[in-house]
N, C-alpha and C positions, 0 to 999 in steps of 0.2 A: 504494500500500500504506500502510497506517495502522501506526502505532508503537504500541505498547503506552503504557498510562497506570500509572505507577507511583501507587496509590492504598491509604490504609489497608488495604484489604479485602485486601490480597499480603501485610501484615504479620502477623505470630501471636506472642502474651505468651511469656516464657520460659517452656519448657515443653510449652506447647501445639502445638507444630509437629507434625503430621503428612504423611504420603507421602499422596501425591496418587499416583492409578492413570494410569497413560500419562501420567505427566508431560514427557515429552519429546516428546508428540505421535505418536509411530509406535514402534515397538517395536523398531525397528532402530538406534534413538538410547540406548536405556535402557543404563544404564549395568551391563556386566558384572560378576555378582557372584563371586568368589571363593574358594575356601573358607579359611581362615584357615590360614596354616603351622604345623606343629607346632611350638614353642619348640625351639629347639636347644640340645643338653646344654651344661651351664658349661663352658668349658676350664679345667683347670688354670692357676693363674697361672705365671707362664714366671720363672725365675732370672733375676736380673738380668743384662745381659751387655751388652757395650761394641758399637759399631759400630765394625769397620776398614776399608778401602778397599786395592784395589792393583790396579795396571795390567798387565795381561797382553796379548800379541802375540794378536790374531785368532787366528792359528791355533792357539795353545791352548787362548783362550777356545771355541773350537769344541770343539776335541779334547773339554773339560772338559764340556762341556754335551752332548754325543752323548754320554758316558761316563755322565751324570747321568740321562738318558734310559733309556737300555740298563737302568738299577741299578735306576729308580725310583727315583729321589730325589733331592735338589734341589742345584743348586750348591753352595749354602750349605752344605749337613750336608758333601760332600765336601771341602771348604775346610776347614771347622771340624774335621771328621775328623785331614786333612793338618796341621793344626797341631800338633794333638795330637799327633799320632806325633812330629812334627820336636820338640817341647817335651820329649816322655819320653825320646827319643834324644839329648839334650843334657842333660837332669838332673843332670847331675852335674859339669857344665862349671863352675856357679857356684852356692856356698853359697845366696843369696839361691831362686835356682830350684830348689834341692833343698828346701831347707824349705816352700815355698809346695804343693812336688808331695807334700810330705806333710802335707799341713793345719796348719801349725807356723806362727805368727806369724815375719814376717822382716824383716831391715832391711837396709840398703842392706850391699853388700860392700863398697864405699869409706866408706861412714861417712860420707858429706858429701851424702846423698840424689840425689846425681847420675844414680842407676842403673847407671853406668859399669864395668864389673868391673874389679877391681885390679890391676897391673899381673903380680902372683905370679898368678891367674888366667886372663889371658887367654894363658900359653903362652908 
């Protein structure tokens, strides 16, 4: 078998390139066309929000994810949900978290930016 000869006559000026018919030789090589996907709408850009982490026993994480199933919807919204709740159900436990849960700029209850709640505070 003979190898092909890479010669000028294969090159074409910018521009100039055109498709060649049955370039591939057999029509079972040609390359599948297509059709171009419709653009998918912008999403909204998303609120900033922090990443947390925390370790759960197998079996809740199961529980939690058959439950996330069941609902339609994702771990994550039921986590983020769960906080939620446990954060309005203590709102009142400490100055700092009551003002935050009412959009009110806040600063630490100890005053030394520790986060730490004060010792009148914690009970």
């Amino acid at each position: 078998m003979r190898t092909a000869r890479l010669t000028a006559d294969l090159l074409a000026r910018k521009g100039e390139a055109r498709a060649l018919a049955d370039t591939y030789g057999t029509p079972l090589l040609d390359p599948i066309l297509r059709p171009v996907p419709a653009p998918r709408p912008a999403r909204p850009a998303p609120a900033a929000s922090f990443r947390a982490s925390c370790s759960l026993p197998p079996e809740e994480h199961r529980r939690l994810r058959i439950l996330a199933a069941r609902l339609e919807r994702s771990v994550s919204e039921l986590v983020r949900e769960a906080v939620r709740a446990f954060l309005d159900e203590h709102r009142d436990d400490c100055a700092c978290v009551a003002a935050l849960a009412r959009n009110e700029p806040a600063t630490c209850c100890r005053g030394d930016g520790s986060g730490r709640a004060c010792a009148s505070e914690r009970g």
